[in-house]
C-alpha positions in Angstrom: 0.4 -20.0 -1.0 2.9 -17.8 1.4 4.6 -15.1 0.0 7.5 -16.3 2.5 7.1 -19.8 0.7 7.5 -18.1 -2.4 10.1 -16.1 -1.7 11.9 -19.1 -1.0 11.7 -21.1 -3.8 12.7 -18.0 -6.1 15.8 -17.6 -4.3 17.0 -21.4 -5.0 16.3 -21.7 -7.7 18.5 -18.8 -8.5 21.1 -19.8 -6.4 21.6 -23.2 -7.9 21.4 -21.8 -11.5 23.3 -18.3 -10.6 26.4 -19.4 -13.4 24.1 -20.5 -16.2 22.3 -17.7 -15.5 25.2 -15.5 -16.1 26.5 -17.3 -19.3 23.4 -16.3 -21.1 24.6 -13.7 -24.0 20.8 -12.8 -25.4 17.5 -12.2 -25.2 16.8 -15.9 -27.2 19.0 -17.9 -24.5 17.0 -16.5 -21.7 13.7 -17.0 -23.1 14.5 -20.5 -23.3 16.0 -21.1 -20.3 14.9 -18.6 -17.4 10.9 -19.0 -18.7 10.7 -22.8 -17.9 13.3 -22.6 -15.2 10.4 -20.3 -12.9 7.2 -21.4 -14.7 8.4 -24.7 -13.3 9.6 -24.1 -10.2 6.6 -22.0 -9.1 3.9 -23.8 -10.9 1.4 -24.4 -7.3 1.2 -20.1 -8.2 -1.6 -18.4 -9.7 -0.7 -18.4 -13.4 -0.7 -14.4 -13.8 2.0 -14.6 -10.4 4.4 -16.7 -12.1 4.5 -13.8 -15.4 4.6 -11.3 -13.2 7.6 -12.9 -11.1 9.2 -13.9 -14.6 9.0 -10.6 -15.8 10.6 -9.3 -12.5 13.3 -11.4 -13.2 14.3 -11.0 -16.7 14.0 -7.0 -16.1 16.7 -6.7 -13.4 18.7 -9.2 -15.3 18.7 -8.8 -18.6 17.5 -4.7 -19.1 18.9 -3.5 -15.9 21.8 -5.9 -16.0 21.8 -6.6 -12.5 24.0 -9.4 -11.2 22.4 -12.5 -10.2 23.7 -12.8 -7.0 23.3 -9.1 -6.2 19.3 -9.7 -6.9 19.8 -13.1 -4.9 21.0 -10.5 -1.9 17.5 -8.2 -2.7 15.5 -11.8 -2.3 16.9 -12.6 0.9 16.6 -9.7 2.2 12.9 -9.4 1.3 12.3 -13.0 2.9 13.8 -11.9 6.6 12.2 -9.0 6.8 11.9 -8.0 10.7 9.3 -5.7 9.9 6.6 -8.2 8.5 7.6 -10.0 11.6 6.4 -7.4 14.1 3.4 -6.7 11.7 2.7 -10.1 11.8 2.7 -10.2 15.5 0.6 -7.1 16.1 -1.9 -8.7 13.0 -2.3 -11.7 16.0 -2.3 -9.6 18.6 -5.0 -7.4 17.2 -7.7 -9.8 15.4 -9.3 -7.6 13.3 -10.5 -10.0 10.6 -11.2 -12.4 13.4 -13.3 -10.2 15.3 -15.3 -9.0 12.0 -14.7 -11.8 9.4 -12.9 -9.4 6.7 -9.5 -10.0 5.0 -7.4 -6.9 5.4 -4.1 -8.8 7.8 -1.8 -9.8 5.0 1.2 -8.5 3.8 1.6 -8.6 -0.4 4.1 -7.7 -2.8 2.6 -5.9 -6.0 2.8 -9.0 -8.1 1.4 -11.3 -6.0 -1.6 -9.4 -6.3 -3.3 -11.7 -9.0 -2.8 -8.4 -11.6 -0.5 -8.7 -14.5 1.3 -5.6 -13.2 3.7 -3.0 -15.4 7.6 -2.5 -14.2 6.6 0.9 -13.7 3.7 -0.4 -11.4 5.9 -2.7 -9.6 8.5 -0.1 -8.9 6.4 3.1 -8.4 3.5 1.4 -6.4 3.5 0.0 -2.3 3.2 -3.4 -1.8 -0.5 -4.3 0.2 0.5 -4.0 4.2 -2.2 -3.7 6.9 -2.4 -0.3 8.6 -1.4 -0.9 12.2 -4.8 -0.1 14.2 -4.0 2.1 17.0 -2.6 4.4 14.7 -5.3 4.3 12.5 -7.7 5.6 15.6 -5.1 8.0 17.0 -4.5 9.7 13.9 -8.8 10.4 13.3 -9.3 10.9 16.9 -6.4 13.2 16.3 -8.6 15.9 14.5 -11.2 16.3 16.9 -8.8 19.0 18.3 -8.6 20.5 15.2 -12.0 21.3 15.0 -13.3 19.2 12.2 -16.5 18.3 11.9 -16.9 14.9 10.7 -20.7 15.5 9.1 -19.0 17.9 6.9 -15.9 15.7 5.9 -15.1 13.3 3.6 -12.5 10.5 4.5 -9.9 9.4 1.5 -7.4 6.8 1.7 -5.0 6.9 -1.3 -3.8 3.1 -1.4 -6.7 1.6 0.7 -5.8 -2.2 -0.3 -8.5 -4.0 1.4 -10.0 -1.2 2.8 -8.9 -1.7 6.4 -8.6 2.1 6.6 -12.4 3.1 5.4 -13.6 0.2 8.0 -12.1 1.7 10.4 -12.8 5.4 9.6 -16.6 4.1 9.1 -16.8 4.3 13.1 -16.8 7.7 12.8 -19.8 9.9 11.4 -17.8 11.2 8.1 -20.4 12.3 5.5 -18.7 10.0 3.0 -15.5 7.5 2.8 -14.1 6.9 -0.3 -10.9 4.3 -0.9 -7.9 4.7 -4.2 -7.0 1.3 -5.1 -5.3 0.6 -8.6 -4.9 -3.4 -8.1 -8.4 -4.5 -9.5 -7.6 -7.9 -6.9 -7.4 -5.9 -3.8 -10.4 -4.0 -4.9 -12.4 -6.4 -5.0 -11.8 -7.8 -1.6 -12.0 -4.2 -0.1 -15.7 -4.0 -1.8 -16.4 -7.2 0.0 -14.9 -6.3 3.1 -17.2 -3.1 3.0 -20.0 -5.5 2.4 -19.4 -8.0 5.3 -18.4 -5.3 8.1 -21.2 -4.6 10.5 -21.0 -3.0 14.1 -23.7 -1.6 16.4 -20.7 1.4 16.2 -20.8 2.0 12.6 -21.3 5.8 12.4 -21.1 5.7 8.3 -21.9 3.2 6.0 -21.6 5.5 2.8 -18.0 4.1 1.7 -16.9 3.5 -1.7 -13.8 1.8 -3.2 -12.8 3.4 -6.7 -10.3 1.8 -8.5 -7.8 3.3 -10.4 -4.9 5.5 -11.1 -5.1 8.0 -8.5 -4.2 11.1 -10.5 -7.2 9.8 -12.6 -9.3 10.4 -9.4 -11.6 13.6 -9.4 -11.1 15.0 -6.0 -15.0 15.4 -4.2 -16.6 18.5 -3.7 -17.1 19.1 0.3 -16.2 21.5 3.3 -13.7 19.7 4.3 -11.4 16.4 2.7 -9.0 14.4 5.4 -6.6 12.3 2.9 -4.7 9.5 4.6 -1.0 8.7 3.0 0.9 5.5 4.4 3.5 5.9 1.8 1.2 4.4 -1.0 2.9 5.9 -4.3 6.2 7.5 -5.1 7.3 11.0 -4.7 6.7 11.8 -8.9 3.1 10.5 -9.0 2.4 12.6 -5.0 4.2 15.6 -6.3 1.4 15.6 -9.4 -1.3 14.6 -6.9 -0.1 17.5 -4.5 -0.1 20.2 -7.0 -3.8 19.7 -8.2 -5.1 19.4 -4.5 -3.4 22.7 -4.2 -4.9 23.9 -7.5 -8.2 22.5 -6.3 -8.1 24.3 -3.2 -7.3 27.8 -4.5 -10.7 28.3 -6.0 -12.7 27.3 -3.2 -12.9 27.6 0.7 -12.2 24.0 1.8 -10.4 22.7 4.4 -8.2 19.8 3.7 -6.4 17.3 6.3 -3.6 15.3 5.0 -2.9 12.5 7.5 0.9 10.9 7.1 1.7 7.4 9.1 5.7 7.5 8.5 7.1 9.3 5.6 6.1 12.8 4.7 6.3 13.3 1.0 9.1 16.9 0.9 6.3 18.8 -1.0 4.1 18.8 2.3 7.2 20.2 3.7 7.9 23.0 1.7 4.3 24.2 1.2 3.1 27.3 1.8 -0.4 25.8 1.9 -0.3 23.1 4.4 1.2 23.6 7.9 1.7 21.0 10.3 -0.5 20.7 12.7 0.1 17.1 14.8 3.2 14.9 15.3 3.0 12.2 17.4 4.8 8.6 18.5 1.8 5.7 18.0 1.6 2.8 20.0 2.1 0.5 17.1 5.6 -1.0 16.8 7.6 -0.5 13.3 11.0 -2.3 15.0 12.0 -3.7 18.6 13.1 -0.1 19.4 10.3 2.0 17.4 7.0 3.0 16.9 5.2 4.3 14.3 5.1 8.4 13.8 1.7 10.3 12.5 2.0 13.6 10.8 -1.2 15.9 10.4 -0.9 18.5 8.1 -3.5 21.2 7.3 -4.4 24.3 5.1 
């Protein structure tokens, strides 16, 4: 089922039940009312979709006390997005999966993942949205003029999804690529992607999804690490990510990339460690009057 379709229903059934909704005084009224009311009314959804989406729901209502029509406002918004428009387009345009029978072209929220997701998760983690694929190649055959040798390096995308990223980065001769991935769902198609994707141009088939937390994640020994950033976590969890790559880099002589595609987290910023070292426009569209930016910073 479409997350557009879903969207949809969501926001009528709100909208026709916005002043019952508001005369509910307790946590009892609303089990018994808002449960049923989107159990029901989404019940063609995986099971573990319809909690998570009920949860959603009774958070910003009833513990953040949001107004129902204010979240109505959030729902529309989310369901005329321009963006997923263009990135739909360019999805077409492209044919990635078509040309190499993956799944990686679909846009997600974080509880349509078929996870029974945390508020903390929903709030703190991206949403699964393919990496635009020009950028992707600029951005790596961006550090060819940096020197790096891609024999020595290892390749880590923090919020690598379906693994889109490590296919791509798999045409170049990296000595290992290794994806982040905390939805167990999206894992699991990433490990299959990795299985099915096959080109005579493959330069490195020694990839590897881990999933999990990604302060959990024991950064790998090797002369040099390029980590690739597409805004996957919030700035809390980068600025403890950030201080124990610069902790792990202090006792040993290894160069590090950090690749950003839009925001730069302000801790890259501010570092004395990492410099910037690339700024570019891509060719990859983010509205009908921009592109996409890449940042490449480096110690």
């Amino acid at each position: 089922m479409s997350q557009h379709k879903l969207w949809s229903k969501l926001l009528r059934v709100l909208e026709d039940n916005q002043d019952k909704i508001r005369n509910i005084s307790n946590f009892e009224s609303e089990n018994d009312f808002i449960s049923p009311l989107i159990h029901t009314s989404l019940s063609e959804y995986n099971p573990i979709i319809i909690e998570n989406v009920y949860n959603i729901v009774k958070y910003y209502l009833f513990y953040k006390k949001v107004d129902v029509l204010d979240l109505i406002n959030v729902i529309k918004e989310k369901g005329n997005s321009a963006f997923d428009i263009i990135t739909l387009e360019r999805e077409t345009e492209d044919a990635f999966d078509e040309k190499f029978g993956t799944l990686t072209g679909v846009i997600k929220e974080q509880f349509m993942l078929h996870d029974s997701i945390s508020m903390e998760r929903y709030e703190n983690s991206a949403r699964y949205h393919p990496t635009p694929i020009k950028s992707m190649y600029l951005a790596l055959d961006s550090l060819k003029k940096h020197n790096i040798n891609y024999n020595d390096s290892i390749f880590i995308d923090v919020g690598s999804g379906m693994g889109r990223n490590l296919l791509i980065a798999s045409e170049y001769p990296f000595k290992k690529i290794i994806g982040i991935e905390i939805s167990e769902y999206l894992n699991e198609i990433a490990e299959k992607n990795i299985r099915i994707y096959k080109t005579e141009t493959q330069k490195c088939t020694n990839i590897n999804s881990f999933c999990g937390d990604v302060l959990n994640f024991d950064l790998p020994e090797s002369k040099c690490l390029v980590l690739y950033f597409w805004e996957p976590i919030d700035e809390v969890t980068f600025g403890s990510l950030f201080r124990k790559l610069t902790e792990s880099i202090k006792s040993k002589e290894q160069k590090v990339f950090l690749i950003f595609l839009g925001k730069v987290f302000p801790e890259v910023r501010k570092s004395e460690n990492f410099k910037l070292k690339d700024y570019k426009e891509t060719n990859d569209k983010i509205s009908e009057t921009d592109n996409f930016y890449i940042s490449i910073f480096s110690n």
